[in-house]
DRENTORLO-939663 format. One record per residue (C-alpha): residue number from 1; residue in one letter; x, y, z. Coordinates in nm, 4 decimals, padded with zeros to 6 digits, always signed. Layout:
<pts>
<pt i="NUM" aa="A" xx="X" yy="Y" zz="Z"/>
...
</pts>
This chain:
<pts>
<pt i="1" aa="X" xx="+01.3105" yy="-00.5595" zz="+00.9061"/>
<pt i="2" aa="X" xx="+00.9890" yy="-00.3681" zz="+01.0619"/>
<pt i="3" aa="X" xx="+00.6946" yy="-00.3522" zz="+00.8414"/>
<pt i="4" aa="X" xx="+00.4740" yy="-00.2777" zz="+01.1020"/>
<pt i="5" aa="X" xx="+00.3259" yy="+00.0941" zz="+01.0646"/>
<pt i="6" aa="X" xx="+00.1751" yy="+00.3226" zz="+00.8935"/>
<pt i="7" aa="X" xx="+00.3590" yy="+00.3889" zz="+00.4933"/>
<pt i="8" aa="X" xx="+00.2450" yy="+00.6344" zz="+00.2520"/>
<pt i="9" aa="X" xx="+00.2718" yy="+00.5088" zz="-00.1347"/>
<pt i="10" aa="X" xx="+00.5120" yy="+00.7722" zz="-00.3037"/>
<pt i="11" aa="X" xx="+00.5373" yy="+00.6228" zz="-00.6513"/>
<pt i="12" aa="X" xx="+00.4958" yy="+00.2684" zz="-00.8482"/>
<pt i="13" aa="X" xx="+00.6433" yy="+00.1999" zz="-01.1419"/>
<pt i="14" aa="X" xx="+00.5893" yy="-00.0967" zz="-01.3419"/>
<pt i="15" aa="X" xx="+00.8728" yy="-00.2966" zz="-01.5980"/>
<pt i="16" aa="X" xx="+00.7423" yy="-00.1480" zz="-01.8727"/>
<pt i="17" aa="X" xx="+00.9170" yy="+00.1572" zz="-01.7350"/>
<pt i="18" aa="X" xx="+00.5212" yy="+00.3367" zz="-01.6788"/>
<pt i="19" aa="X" xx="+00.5926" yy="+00.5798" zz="-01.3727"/>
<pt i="20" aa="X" xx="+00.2960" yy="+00.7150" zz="-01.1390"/>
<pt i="21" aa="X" xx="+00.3689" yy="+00.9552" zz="-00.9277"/>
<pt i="22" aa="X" xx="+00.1084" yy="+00.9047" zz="-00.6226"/>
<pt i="23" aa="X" xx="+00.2729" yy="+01.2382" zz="-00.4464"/>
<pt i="24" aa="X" xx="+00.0937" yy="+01.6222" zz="-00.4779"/>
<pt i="25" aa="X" xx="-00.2509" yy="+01.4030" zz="-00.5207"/>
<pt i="26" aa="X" xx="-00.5163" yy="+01.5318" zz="-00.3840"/>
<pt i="27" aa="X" xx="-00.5201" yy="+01.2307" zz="-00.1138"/>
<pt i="28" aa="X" xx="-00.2587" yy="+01.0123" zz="-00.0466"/>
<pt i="29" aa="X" xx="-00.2492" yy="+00.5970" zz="+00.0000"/>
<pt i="30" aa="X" xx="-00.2052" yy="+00.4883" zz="+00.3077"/>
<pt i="31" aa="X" xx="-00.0408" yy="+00.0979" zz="+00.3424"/>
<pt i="32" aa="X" xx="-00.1390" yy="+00.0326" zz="+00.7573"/>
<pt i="33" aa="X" xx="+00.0309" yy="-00.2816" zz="+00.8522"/>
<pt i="34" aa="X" xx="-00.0145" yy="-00.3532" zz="+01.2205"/>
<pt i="35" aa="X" xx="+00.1842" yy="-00.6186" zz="+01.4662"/>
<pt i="36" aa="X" xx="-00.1448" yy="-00.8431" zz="+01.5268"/>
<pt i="37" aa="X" xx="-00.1261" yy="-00.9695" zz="+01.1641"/>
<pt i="38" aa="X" xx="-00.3970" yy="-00.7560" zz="+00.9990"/>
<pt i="39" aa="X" xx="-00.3537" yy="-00.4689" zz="+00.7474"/>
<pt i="40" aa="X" xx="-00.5967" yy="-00.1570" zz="+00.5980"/>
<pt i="41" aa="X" xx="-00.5422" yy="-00.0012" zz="+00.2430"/>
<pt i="42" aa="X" xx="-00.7446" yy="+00.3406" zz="+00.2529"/>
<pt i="43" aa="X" xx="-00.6973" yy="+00.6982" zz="+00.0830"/>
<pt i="44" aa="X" xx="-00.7136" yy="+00.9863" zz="+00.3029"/>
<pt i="45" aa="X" xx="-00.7695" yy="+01.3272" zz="+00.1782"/>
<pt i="46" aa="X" xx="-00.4473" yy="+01.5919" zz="+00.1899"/>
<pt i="47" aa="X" xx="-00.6004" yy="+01.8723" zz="-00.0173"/>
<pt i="48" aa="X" xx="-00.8238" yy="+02.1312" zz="+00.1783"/>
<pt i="49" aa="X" xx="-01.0404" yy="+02.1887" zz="-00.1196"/>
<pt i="50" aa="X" xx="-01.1791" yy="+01.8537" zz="-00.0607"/>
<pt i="51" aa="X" xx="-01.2017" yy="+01.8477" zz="+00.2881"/>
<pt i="52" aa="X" xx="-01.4246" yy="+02.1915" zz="+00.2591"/>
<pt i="53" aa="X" xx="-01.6780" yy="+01.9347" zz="+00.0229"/>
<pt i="54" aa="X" xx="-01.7457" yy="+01.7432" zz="+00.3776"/>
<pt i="55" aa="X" xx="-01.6479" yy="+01.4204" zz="+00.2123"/>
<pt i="56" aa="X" xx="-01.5213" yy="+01.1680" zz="+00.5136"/>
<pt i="57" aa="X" xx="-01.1309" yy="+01.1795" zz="+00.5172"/>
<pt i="58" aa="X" xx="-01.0666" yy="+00.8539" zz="+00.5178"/>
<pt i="59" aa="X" xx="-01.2130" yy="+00.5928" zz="+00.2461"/>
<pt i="60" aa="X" xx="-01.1263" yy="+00.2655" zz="+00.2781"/>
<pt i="61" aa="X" xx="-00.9907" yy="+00.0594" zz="+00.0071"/>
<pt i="62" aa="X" xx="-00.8687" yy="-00.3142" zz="+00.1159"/>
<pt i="63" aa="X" xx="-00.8092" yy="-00.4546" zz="+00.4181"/>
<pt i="64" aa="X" xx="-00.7063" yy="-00.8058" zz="+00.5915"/>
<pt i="65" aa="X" xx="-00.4600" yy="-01.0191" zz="+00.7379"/>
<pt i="66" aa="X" xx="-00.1074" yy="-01.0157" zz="+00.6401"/>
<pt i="67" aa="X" xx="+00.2239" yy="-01.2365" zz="+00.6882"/>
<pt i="68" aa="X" xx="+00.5754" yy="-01.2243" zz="+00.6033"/>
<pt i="69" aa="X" xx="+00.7387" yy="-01.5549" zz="+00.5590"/>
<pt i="70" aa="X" xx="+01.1668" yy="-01.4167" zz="+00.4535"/>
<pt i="71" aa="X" xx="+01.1191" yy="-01.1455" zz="+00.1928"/>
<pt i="72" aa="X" xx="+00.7390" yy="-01.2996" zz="+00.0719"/>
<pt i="73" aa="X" xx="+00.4804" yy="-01.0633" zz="+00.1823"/>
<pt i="74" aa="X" xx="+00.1535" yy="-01.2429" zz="+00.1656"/>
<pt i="75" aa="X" xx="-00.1307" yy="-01.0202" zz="+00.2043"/>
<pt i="76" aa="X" xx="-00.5062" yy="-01.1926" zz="+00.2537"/>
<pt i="77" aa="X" xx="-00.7889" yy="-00.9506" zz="+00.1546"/>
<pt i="78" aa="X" xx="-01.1340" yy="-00.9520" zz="+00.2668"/>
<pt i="79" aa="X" xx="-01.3972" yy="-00.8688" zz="+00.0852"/>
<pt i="80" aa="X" xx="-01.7930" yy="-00.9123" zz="+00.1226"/>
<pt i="81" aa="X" xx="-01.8534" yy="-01.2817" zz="+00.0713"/>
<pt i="82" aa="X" xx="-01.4821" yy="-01.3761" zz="-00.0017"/>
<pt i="83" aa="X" xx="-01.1527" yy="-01.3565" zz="-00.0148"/>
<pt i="84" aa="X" xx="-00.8196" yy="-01.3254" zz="-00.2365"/>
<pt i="85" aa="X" xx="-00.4394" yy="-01.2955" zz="-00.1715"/>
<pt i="86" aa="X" xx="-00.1414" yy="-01.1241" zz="-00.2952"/>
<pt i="87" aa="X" xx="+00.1841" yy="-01.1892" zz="-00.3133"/>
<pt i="88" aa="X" xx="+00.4765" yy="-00.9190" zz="-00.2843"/>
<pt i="89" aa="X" xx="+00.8626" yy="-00.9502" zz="-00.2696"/>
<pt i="90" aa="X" xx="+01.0155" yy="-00.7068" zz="-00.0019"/>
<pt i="91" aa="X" xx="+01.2902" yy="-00.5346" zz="-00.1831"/>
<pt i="92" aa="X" xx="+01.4051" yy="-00.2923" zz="+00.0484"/>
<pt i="93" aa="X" xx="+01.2833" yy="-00.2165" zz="+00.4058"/>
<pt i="94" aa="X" xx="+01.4973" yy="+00.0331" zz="+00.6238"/>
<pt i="95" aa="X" xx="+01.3419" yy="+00.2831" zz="+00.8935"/>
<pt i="96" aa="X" xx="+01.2288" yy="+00.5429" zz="+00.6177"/>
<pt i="97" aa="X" xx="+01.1411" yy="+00.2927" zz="+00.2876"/>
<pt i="98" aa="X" xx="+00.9471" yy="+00.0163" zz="+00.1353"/>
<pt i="99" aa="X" xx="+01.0113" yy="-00.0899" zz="-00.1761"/>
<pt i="100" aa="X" xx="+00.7661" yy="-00.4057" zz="-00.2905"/>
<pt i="101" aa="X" xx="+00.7543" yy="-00.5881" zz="-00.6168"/>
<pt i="102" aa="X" xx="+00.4588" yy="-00.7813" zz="-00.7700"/>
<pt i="103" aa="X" xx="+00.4841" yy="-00.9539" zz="-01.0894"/>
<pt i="104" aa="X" xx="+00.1775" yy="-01.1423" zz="-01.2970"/>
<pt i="105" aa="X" xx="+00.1641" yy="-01.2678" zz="-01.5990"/>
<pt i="106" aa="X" xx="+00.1705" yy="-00.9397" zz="-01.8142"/>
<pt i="107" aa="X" xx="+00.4407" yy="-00.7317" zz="-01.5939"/>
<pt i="108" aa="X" xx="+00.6489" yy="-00.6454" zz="-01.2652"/>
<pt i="109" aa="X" xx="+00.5139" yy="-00.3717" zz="-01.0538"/>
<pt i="110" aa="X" xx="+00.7340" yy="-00.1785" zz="-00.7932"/>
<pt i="111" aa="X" xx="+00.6016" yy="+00.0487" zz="-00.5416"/>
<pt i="112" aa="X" xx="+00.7836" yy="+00.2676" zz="-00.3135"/>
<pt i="113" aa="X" xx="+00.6145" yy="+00.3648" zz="+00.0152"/>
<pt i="114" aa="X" xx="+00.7891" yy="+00.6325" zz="+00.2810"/>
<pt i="115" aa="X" xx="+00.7018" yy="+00.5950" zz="+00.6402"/>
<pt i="116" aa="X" xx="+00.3997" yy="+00.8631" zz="+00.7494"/>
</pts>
């Protein structure tokens, strides 16, 4: 199982059965998970409308260091002045798909990422 790469997020849906459709946005979510051990989470803009508006392409939203222990994806975000981690259970991961799940307290989230 290859993580490593660039995904695009495609849809999420959490166990309340609440489906988002992250497709025909006007950017898309980029998941960048490289072999040295450190990720970036950034949007980058599809729709030529906003590219005319000169805003940057790229906007980063997350990034840090990542490791997959089994099926636990443990992903360690910097921020400013600290940091915070997430856990994720690797469902599904072929050549084309990545399927993660996330549950707190309140629900389960899936997402669904296709390689870019």
């Amino acid at each position: 199982m290859s993580l490593t790469g660039r995904w695009v997020l495609i849809k999420s849906e959490d166990s309340g059965s609440r489906k988002t459709d992250h497709q025909n946005q006007p950017s898309d979510v980029i998941l960048n998970i490289r072999k040295n051990g450190y990720f970036i989470v950034y949007d980058t803009f599809v729709d030529p409308k906003w590219r005319k508006k000169g805003l940057p392409l790229i906007q980063e939203r997350t990034s840090g260091q990542w490791k997959l222990e089994d099926s636990l994806l443990t992903m360690i975000h910097d921020e400013k002045d600290t940091s915070y981690s997430e856990q994720f259970k690797v469902i599904r991961c072929d050549g084309t798909e990545l399927v993660t799940e996330r549950s707190n307290k309140k629900t389960t989230i899936y997402r669904t990422y296709g390689r870019k």
